[in-house]
N, C-alpha and C positions, 0 to 999 in steps of 0.2 A: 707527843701525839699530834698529829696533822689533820686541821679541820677545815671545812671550807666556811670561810667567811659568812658568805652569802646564806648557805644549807642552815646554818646556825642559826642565825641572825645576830650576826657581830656586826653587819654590814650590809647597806641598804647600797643601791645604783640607781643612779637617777638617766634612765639613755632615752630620749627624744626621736618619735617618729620622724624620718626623713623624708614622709608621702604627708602624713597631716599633722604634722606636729602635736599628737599627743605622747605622752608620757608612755612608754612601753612596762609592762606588765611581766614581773617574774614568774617564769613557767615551771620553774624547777630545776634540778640537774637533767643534763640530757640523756645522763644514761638510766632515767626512770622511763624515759620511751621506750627503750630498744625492745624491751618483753616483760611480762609480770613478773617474773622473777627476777628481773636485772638489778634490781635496789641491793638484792640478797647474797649477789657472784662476788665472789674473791676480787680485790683489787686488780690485782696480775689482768685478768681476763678482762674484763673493762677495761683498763689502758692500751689493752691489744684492739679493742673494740673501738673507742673511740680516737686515737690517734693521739694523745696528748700524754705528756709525762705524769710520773705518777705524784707529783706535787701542786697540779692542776684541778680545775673541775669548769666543767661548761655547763654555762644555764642557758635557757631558752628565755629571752624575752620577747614578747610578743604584745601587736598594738591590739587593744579591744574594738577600736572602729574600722581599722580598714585590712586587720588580718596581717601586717605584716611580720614577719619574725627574725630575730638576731641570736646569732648564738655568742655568747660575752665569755669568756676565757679569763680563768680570776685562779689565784695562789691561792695554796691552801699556805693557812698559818698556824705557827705554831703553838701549843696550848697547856 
């Protein structure tokens, strides 16, 4: 079975604003934005959604002081 690192917490990022060098903030997976019920959709549909294979996962990280945000593209591992 295939988890995302990050979703779990196997695995912490450490990524550095490039406007004010603060620490960027994990926002989550990004396919928890697309709608309230996106958490809940079938893989298949979400990887048509977001563009990435289905052995992927993208999280939002985001600065707390100046609003910037990154989308970080991380493997899922296996468990």
């Amino acid at each position: 079975m295939y988890q995302c690192p990050l979703c779990n917490g196997f695995r912490t990022e450490k990524i550095i604003c490039p406007n004010c060098q603060t620490q960027l903030l994990d926002g989550g997976a990004l396919e928890n934005y697309y709608e309230p019920y996106s958490p809940y959709l079938p893989e298949n549909i979400l990887n048509q959604a977001d563009g990435v294979s289905a052995n992927e996962c993208i999280h939002l990280f985001y600065c707390p002081d100046c609003g910037y945000d990154h989308r970080y593209v991380t493997k899922l591992v296996n468990i």
